[in-house]
C-alpha positions as CSV (number, residue, x, y, z in Angstrom):
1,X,-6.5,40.1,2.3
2,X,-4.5,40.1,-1.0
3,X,-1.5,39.9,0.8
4,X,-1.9,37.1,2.8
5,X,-3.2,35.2,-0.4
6,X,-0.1,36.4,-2.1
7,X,2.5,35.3,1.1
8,X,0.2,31.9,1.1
9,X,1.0,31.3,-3.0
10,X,4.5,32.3,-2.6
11,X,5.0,29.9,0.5
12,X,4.1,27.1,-1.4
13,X,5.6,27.9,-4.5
14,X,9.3,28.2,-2.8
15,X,8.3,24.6,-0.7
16,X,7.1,22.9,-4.4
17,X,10.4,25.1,-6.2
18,X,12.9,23.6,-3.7
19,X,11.9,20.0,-3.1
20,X,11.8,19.5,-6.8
21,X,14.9,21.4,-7.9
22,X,16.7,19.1,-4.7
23,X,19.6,16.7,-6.5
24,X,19.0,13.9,-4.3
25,X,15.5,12.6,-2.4
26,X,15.5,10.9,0.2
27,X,14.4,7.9,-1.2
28,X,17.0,4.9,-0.4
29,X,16.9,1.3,0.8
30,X,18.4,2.3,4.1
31,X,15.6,4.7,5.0
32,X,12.7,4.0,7.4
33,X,10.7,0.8,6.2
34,X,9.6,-2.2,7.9
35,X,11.2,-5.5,8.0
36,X,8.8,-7.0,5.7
37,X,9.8,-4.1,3.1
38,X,13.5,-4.0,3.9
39,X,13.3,-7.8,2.9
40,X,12.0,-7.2,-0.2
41,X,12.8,-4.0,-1.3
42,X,14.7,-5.1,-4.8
43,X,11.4,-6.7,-5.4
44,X,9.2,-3.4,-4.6
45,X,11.3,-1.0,-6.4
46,X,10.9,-3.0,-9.2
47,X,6.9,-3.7,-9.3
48,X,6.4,0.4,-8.6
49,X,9.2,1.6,-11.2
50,X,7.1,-0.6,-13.6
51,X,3.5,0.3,-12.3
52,X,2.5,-3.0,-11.2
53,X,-0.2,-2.9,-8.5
54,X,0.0,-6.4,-7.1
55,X,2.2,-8.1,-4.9
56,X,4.4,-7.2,-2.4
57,X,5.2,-3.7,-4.7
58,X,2.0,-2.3,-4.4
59,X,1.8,-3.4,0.0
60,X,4.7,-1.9,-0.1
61,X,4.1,1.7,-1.3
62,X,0.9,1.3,1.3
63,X,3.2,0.5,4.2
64,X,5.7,3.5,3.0
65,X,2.4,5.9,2.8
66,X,1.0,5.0,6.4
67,X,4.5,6.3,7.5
68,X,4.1,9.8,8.0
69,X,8.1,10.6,7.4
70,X,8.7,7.9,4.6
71,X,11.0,9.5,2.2
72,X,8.8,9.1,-0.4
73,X,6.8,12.0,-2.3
74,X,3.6,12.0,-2.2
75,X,0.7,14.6,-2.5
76,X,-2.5,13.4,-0.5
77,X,-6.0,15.6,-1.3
78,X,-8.1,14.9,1.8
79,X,-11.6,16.0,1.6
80,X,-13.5,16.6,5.3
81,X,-17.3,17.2,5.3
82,X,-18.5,17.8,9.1
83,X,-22.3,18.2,10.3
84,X,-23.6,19.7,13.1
85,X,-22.4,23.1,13.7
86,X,-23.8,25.7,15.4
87,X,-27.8,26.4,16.0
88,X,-28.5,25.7,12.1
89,X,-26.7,22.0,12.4
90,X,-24.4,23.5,9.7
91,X,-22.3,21.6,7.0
92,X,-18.4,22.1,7.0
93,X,-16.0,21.3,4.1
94,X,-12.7,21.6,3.9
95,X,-10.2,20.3,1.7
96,X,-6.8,19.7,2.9
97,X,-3.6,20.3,0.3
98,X,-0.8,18.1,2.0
99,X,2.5,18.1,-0.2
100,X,4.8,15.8,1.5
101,X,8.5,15.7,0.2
102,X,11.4,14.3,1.9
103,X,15.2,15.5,1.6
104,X,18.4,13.5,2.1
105,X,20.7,15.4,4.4
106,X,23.5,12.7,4.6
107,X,24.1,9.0,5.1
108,X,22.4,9.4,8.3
109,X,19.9,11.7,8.3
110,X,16.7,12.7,6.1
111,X,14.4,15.9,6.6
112,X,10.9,15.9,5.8
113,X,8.5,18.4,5.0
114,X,4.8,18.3,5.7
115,X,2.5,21.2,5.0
116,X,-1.2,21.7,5.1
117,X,-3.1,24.5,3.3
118,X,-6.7,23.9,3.9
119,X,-10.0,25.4,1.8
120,X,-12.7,25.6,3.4
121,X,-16.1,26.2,3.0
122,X,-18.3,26.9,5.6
123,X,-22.5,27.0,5.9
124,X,-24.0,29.8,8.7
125,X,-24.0,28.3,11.7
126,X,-26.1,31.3,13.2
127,X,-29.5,32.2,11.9
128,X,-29.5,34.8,9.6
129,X,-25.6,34.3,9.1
130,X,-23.2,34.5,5.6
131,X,-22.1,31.1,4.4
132,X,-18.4,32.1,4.1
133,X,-15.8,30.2,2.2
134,X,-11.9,30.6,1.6
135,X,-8.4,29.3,2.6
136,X,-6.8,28.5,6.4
137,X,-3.6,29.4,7.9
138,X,-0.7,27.0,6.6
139,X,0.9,24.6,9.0
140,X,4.1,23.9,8.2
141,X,6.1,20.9,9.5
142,X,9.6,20.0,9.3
143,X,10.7,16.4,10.6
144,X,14.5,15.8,11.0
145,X,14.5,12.1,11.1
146,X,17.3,9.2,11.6
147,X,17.1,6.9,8.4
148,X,17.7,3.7,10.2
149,X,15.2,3.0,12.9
150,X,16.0,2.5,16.3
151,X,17.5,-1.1,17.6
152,X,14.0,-1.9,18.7
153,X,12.4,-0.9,15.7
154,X,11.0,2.4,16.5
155,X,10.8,5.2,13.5
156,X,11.3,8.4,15.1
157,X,11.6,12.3,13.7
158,X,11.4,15.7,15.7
159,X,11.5,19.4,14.6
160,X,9.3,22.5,14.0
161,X,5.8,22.9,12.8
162,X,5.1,26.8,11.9
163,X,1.3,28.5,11.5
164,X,1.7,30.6,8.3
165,X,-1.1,33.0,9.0
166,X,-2.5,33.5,5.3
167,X,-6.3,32.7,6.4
168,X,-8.9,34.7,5.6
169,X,-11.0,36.6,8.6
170,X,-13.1,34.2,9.8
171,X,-10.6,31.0,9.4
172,X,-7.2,32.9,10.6
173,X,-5.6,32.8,14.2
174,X,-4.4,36.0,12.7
175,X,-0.8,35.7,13.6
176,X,1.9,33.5,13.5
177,X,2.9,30.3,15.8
178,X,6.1,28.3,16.2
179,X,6.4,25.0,18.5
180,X,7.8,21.6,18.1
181,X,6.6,19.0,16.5
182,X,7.5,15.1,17.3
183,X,6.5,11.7,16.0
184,X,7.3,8.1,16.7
185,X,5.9,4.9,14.8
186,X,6.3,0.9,14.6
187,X,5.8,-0.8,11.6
188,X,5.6,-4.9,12.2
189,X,3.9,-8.0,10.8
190,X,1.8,-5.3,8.4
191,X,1.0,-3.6,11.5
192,X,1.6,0.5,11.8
193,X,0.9,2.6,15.4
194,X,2.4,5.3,16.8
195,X,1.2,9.0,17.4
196,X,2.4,12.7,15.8
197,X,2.6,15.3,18.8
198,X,2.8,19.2,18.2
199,X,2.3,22.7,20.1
200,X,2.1,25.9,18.8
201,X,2.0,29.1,20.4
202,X,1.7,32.4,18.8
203,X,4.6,34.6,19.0
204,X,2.7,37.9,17.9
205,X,0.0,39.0,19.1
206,X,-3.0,39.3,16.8
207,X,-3.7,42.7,14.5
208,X,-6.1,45.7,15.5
209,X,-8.5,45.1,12.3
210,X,-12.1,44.3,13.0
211,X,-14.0,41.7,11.6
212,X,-16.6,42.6,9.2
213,X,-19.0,39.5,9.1
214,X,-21.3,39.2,11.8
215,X,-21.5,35.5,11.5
216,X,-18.8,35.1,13.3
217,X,-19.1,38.0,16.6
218,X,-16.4,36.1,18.3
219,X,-13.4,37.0,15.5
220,X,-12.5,40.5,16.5
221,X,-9.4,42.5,17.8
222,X,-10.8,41.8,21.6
223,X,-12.0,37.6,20.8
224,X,-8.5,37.0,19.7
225,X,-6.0,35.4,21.6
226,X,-2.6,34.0,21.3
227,X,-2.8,30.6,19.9
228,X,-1.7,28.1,22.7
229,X,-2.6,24.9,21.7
230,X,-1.6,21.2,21.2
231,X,-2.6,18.4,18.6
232,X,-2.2,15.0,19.5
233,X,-2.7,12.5,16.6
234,X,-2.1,8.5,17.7
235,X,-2.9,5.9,14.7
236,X,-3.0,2.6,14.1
237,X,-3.5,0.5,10.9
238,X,-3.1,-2.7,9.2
239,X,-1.8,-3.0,5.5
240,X,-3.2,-6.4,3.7
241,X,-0.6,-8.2,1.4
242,X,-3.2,-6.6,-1.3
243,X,-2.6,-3.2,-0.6
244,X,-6.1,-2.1,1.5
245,X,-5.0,-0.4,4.5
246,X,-7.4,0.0,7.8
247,X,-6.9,2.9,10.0
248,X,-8.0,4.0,13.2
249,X,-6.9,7.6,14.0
250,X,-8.2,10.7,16.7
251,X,-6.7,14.0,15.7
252,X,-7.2,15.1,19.4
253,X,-6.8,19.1,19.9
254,X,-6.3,20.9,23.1
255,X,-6.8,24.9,23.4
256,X,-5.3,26.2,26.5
257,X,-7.0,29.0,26.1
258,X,-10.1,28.1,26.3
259,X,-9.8,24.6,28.2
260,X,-11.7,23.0,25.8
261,X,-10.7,19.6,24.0
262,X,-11.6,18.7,20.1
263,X,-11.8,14.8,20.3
264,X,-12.5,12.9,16.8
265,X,-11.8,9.9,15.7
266,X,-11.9,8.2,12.0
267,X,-12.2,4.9,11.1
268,X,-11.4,4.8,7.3
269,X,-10.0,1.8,4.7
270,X,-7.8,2.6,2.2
271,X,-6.8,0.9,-1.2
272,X,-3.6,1.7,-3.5
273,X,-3.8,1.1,-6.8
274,X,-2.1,2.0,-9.9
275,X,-3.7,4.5,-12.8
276,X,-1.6,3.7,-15.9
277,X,1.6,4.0,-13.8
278,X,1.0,6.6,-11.5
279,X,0.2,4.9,-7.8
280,X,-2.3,5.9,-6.4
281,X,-4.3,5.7,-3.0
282,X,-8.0,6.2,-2.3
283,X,-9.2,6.5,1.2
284,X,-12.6,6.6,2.8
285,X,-13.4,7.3,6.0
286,X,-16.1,7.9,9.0
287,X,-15.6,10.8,11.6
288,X,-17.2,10.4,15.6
289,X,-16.8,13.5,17.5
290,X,-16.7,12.2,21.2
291,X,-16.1,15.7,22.2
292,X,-16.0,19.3,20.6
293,X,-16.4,22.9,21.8
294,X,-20.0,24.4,21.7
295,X,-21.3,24.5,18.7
296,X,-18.6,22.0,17.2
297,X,-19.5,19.4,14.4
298,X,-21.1,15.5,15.6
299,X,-19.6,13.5,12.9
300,X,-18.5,13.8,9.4
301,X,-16.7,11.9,6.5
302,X,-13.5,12.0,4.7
303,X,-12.4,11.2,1.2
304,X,-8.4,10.8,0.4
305,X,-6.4,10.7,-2.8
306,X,-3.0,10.3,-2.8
307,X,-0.5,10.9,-5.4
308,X,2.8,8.5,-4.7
309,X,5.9,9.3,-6.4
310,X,8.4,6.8,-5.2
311,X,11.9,6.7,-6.7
């Protein structure tokens, strides 16, 4: 167990170690914005280089974050509480680290990097069960991303996304996964939609060690499979000239191994705002499970704070 906490810690310290010791972020007037922000992009720069939070500056850094491959920096904290679980209605947090940092590869070309390190703690959802807490496996995402949108408009990136299997026992898929990743976006009028496709599929099969907390019978050497599964993720939002965002997303997941979809969707609003000169967002959000496996969460909440670091 240390050493998967160790290969987690020295994961993200190489991803945090490169993107910051990079020359040159991908953070230029030619990259992926909308019309709106292309038109005014002397006049953004300067209200966020100075920390103002009105005006088009501040709707500007909102329409930026509700890209998902902006080339902007920016470290969101998402908090998750789900209800529901199991035969005790258990309560489920997890809090999700997502470092985003973009690269410039040439005059063409940017590559972003998303990863997610989740920390989770967990309530029995058996009778008589452990509350268990601890980290996830990483999931690491690498967009490669054309800085000029498409003729029509579209913002488009494609690349891999990687399962880092650091997890502890009862949150691991004990091995690690490699599949593409794709996304494609619109951003109009103050309008954002598009969707973020990936698969993964393990490409070792899991270890031989047991599982030692009987709260969880199914994760042992014979309940583990292969991970084969997909995550669909369309969205659509609306960024006001003052900065609140509105979202609609699902975060749809598909296990092929055991035919069994994951459905929620969130409704959330979002404001960006400024504290002293650092930008910052704060989101707030409602989760519907329309489906989930036996035993899976009804509905939850989610909390949001972004760090922006634009350039």
């Amino acid at each position: 167990m240390i050493t998967r906490y160790k290969t987690g810690l020295i994961w993200l310290t190489l991803i945090f170690a490169v993107s910051f010791g990079m020359p040159s972020f991908a953070e230029t007037s030619g990259d992926q914005d909308t019309e709106t922000s292309e038109q005014d992009s002397e006049t953004s720069e300067n209200a966020s280089s100075d920390g103002a939070a009105t005006g088009g500056g501040a709707s500007d850094l909102a329409t930026k974050l509700a890209n998902p491959i902006s080339s902007m920096i920016s470290a969101p904290f998402q908090f998750n509480y789900d209800t529901g679980l199991g035969e005790t209605d258990a309560d489920r947090w997890i809090l999700n680290i997502q470092p985003v940092f973009p690269f410039e590869l040439n005059e063409d070309w940017n590559l972003i990097s998303r990863t997610i390190l989740p920390v989770i703690d967990l309530e029995s959802p058996t009778v008589g069960g452990k509350n268990v807490s601890g980290v996830g496996d990483i999931v690491q995402s690498f967009f490669f991303s054309p800085k000029a949108p498409t003729k029509n408009g579209w913002i488009w990136g494609v690349g891999p996304v990687i399962s880092i299997p650091i997890g502890k026992d009862e949150f691991t898929a004990d091995q690690w996964g490699l599949g593409p990743t794709f996304v494609a976006l619109k951003q109009q009028s103050g309008w954002t939609y598009g969707a973020l496709l990936n698969h993964v599929w393990g490409i070792n099969p899991p270890s031989d060690r047991e599982s030692t907390n009987s709260t969880f019978p199914d994760v042992t050497p014979t309940g583990r499979q292969r991970t084969d599964s997909t995550f669909l993720q369309p969205f659509i939002a609306y960024i006001t000239p003052n900065a609140w965002t509105f979202n609609l997303v699902s975060e749809t997941t598909y296990d092929w191994n055991t035919k069994q979809w994951t459905v929620p969707v969130i409704a959330a609003v979002a404001k960006l705002t400024h504290i002293g000169k650092q930008p910052v967002s704060f989101q707030v959000g409602y989760r519907y499970y329309f489906n989930a496996p036996p035993g899976g969460p009804d509905w939850g909440l989610r909390f949001t704070a972004t760090f922006l670091f634009p350039k």
